[in-house]
C-alpha positions as CSV (number, residue, x, y, z in Angstrom):
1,X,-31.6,76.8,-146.4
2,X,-31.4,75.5,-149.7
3,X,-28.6,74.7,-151.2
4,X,-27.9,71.7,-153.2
5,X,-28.2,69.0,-151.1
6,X,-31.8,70.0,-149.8
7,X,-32.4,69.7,-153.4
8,X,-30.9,66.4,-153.9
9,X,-32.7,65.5,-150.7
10,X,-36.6,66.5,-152.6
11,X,-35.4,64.9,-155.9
12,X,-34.9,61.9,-153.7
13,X,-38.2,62.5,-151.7
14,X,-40.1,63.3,-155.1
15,X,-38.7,59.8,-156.6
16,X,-39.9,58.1,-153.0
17,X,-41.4,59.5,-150.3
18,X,-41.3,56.6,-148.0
19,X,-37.8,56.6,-148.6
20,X,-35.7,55.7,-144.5
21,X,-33.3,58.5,-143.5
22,X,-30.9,56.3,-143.8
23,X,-31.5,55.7,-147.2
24,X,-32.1,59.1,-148.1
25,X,-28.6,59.9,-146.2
26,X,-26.5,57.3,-148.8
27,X,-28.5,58.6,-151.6
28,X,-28.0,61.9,-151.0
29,X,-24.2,61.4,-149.6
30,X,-24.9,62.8,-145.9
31,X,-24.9,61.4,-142.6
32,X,-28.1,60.5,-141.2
33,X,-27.8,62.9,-139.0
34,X,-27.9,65.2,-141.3
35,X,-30.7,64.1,-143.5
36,X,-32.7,64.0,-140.6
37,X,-32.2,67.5,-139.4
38,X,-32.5,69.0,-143.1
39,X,-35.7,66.8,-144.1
40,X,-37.1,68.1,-140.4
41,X,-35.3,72.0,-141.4
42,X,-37.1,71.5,-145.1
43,X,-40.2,70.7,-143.5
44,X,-40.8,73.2,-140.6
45,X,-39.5,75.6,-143.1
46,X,-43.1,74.5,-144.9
47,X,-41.1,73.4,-147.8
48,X,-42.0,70.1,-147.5
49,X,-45.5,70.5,-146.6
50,X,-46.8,66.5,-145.9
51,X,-46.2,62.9,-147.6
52,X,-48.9,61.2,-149.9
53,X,-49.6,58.6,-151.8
54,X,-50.0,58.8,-155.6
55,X,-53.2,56.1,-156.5
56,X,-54.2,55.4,-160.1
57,X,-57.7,56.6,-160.2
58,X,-59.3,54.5,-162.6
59,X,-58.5,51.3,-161.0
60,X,-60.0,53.1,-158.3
61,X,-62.9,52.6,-160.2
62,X,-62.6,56.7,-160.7
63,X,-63.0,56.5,-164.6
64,X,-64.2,59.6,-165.7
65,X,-62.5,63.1,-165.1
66,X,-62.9,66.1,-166.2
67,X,-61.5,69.8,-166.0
68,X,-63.9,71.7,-165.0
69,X,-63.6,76.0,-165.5
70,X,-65.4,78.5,-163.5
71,X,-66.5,82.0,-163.7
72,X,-67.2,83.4,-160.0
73,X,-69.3,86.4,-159.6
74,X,-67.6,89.1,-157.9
75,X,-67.4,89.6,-153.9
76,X,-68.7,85.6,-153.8
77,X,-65.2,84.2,-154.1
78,X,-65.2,83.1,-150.3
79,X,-68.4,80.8,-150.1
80,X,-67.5,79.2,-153.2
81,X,-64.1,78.1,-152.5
82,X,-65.2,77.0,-149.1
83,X,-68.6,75.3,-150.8
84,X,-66.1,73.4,-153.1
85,X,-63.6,72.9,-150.2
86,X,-66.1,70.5,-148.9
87,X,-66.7,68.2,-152.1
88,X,-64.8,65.3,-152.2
89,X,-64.9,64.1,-155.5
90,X,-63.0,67.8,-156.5
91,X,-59.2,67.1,-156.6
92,X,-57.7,70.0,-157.4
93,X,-58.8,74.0,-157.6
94,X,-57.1,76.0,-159.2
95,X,-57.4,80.2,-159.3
96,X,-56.3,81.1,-162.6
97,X,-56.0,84.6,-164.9
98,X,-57.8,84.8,-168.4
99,X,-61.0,83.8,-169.2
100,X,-62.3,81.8,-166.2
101,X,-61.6,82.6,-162.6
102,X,-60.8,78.7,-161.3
103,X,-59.9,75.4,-162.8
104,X,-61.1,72.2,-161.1
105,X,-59.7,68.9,-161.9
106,X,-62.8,66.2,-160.6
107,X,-63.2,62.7,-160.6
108,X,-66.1,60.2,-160.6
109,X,-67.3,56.5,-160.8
110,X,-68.9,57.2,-164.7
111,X,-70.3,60.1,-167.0
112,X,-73.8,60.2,-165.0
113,X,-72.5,61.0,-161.7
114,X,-70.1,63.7,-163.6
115,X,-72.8,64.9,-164.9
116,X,-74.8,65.5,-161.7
117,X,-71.3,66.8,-160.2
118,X,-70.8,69.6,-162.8
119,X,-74.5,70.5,-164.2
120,X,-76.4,69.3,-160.8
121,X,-73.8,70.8,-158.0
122,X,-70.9,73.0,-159.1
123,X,-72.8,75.1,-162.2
124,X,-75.7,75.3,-160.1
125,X,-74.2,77.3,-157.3
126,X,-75.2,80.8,-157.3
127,X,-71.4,82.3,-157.4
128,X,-70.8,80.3,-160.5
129,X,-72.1,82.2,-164.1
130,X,-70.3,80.7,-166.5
131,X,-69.1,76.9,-166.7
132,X,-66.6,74.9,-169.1
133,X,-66.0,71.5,-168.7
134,X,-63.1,68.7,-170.3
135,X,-63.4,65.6,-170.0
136,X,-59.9,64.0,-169.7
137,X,-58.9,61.6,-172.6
138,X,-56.0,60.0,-171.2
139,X,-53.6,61.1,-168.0
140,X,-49.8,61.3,-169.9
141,X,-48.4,61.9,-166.3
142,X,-48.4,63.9,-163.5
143,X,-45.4,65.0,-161.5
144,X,-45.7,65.6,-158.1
145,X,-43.8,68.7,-158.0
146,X,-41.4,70.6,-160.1
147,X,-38.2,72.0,-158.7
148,X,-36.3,75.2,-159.9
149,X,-33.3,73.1,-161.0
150,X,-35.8,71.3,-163.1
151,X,-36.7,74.3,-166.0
152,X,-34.3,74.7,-168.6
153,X,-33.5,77.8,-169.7
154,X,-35.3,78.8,-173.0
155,X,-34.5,81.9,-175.1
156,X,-37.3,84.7,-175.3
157,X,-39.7,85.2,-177.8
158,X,-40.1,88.9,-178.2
159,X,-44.1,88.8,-177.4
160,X,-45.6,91.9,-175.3
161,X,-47.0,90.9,-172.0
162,X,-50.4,90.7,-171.9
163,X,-51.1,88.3,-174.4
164,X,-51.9,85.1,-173.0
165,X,-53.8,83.7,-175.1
166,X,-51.2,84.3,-178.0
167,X,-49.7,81.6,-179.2
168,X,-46.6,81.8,-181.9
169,X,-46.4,79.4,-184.7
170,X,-43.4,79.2,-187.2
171,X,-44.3,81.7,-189.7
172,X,-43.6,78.8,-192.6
173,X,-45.8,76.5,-191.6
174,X,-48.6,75.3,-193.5
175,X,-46.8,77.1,-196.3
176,X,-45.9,74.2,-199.5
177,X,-42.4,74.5,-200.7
């Protein structure tokens, strides 16, 4: 299922999702036919799971966001994923190891309305103990999707599993020569 050219045909998708077959088929080097029936294989396959739009949320008038981390009290997982389901100004969530148990990326119209999201609505629900919030500085980018192809290979580091929240530096830095 896929091979090469179903990855050629996502790197084209990623690049332009409104793309025509038959501009994905000479991009890609295929037949229409072809694309066609891959992008539909790709796609009932849940691969390709829907096409979007990608908006710049500022100009939006969506100026403020925020990463927002959550501790969930045990066995309350289910309402609180559903509760937060249903706000639409919550992007992203995110279940996550370490420290807190989700990450939500929000957005909103300025730092009042953030702060009624996150103090007034998200800490306040009785699953949540334990709230962290980071307000975004700048967005550097955001990639709609990372393919396999895409990770370069990079040598091990010799660190024991387990430690997450280990980070290596070069032993010589900081050091004066």
């Amino acid at each position: 299922m896929i091979d090469e050219i179903a990855y050629d045909i996502l790197r084209a998708l990623r690049h332009n999702g409104r793309i025509s077959i038959a501009a994905l088929a000479q991009e890609v080097g295929i037949s229409r036919a072809s694309a066609y029936s891959r992008v539909e294989s790709l796609t009932r396959a849940g691969i390709i799971t829907g096409y979007t739009a990608t908006v710049d949320t500022a100009r939006l008038g969506l100026g403020v966001s925020a990463l927002v981390f959550c501790t969930i009290q045990p066995q309350q997982w289910t309402s609180f994923l559903q509760a937060i389901g249903e706000m639409p100004d919550i992007e992203s969530a995110i279940v996550m190891t370490g420290e807190h148990d989700v990450m939500l990326i929000v957005r909103s119209v300025d730092m009042e309305a953030m702060q009624s999201l996150v103090i007034g609505t998200i800490a306040a629900r009785a699953e949540v103990t334990k709230v962290e919030t980071a307000i975004v500085m700048g967005e550097v980018f955001r990639r709609p999707f990372v393919l396999p192809g895409d990770i370069p290979r990079r040598d091990p580091i010799g660190v024991d599993s387990g430690l997450m929240r280990f980070t290596r530096t070069d032993l010589g830095r900081g050091t004066r020569v």
